[in-house]
N, C-alpha and C positions, 0 to 999 in steps of 0.2 A: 476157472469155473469148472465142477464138477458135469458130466456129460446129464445127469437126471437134472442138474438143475437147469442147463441150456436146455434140453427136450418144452420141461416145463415153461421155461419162458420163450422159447419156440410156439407152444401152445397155444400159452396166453395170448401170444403175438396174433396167431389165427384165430383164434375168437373174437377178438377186437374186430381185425378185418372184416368178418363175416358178421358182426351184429351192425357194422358200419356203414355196410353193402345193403345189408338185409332191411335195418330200419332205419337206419340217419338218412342216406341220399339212394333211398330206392326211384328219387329223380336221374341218377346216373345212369343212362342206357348200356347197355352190353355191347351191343354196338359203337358207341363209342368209346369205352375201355377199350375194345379188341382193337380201335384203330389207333389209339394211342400208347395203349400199352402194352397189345399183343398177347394180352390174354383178359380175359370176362368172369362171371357169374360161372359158366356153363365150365368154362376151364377150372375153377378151382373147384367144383364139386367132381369133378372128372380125374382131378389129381387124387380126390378125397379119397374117389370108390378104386383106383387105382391101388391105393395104401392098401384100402382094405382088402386087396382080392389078393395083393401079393402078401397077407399077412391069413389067408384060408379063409377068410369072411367075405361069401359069398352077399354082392352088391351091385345090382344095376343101374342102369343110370339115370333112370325116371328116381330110383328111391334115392341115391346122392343128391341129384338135385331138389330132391324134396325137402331132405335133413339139409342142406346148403342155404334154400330158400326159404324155409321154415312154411311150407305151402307146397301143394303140385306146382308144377310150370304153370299149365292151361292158366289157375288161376291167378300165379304172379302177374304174366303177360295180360289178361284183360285186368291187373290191376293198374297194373305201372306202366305196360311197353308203350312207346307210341311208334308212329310211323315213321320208317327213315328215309331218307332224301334217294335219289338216286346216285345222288356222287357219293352221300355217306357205306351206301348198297358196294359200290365199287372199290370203296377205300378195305372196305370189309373182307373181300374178296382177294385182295391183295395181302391184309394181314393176315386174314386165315391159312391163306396158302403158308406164308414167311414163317407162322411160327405155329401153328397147329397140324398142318400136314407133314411140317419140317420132322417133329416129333414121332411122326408113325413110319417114316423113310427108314 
C-alpha cells in the first residue's frame, strides 16, 4: 500500500471515529473512555489541534474541541455529560495522570 493511500484510510478511519463519538453513542462519557481506554473526547481533539499547530495552523483548544464535537463544549456538556460517581472521579484521576500527564513529562 502506497503511503497516500494508507494517510487516506487513516482518515477515513478518524472520521468514523469522530461521527461515532459525536452522534451514535454521545451516551458514552469521557470519563469513562478515559478510564478504560486512557484517552476521551477532549484527548483526541487535542491530538487534532496538535497536528495542526505542528503543521503552522494556528489552533486552540476551545476551537479543536469544537470541530471535534461539532458544537462548543458548554453546550455538548449540558447536552450529553452527566454526573460522575466519586469512585468514577478517582479512577479518572488516576488515568489522567498514566496517560495524559505521561505525555507532557
Amino acid at each position: 500500500m502506497d503511503d497516500q493511500t494508507r494517510i487516506e484510510l487513516e482518515a477515513a478511519a478518524f472520521r468514523t471515529l469522530r461521527q461515532h463519538l459525536m452522534e451514535e453513542r454521545t451516551d458514552v462519557q469521557n470519563i469513562d473512555m478515559m478510564n478504560l481506554t486512557g484517552f476521551c473526547r477532549n484527548c483526541l481533539s487535542r491530538w487534532y489541534q496538535e497536528a495542526a499547530n505542528e503543521r503552522g495552523i494556528e489552533m486552540g483548544k476551545e476551537e479543536a474541541r469544537e470541530i471535534f464535537y461539532g458544537m462548543p463544549m458548554a453546550e455538548w456538556k449540558a447536552k450529553y455529560q452527566t454526573d460522575a460517581s466519586p469512585e468514577k472521579q478517582a479512577a479518572f484521576e488516576t488515568a489522567f495522570k498514566e496517560n495524559v500527564l505521561k505525555d507532557k513529562g
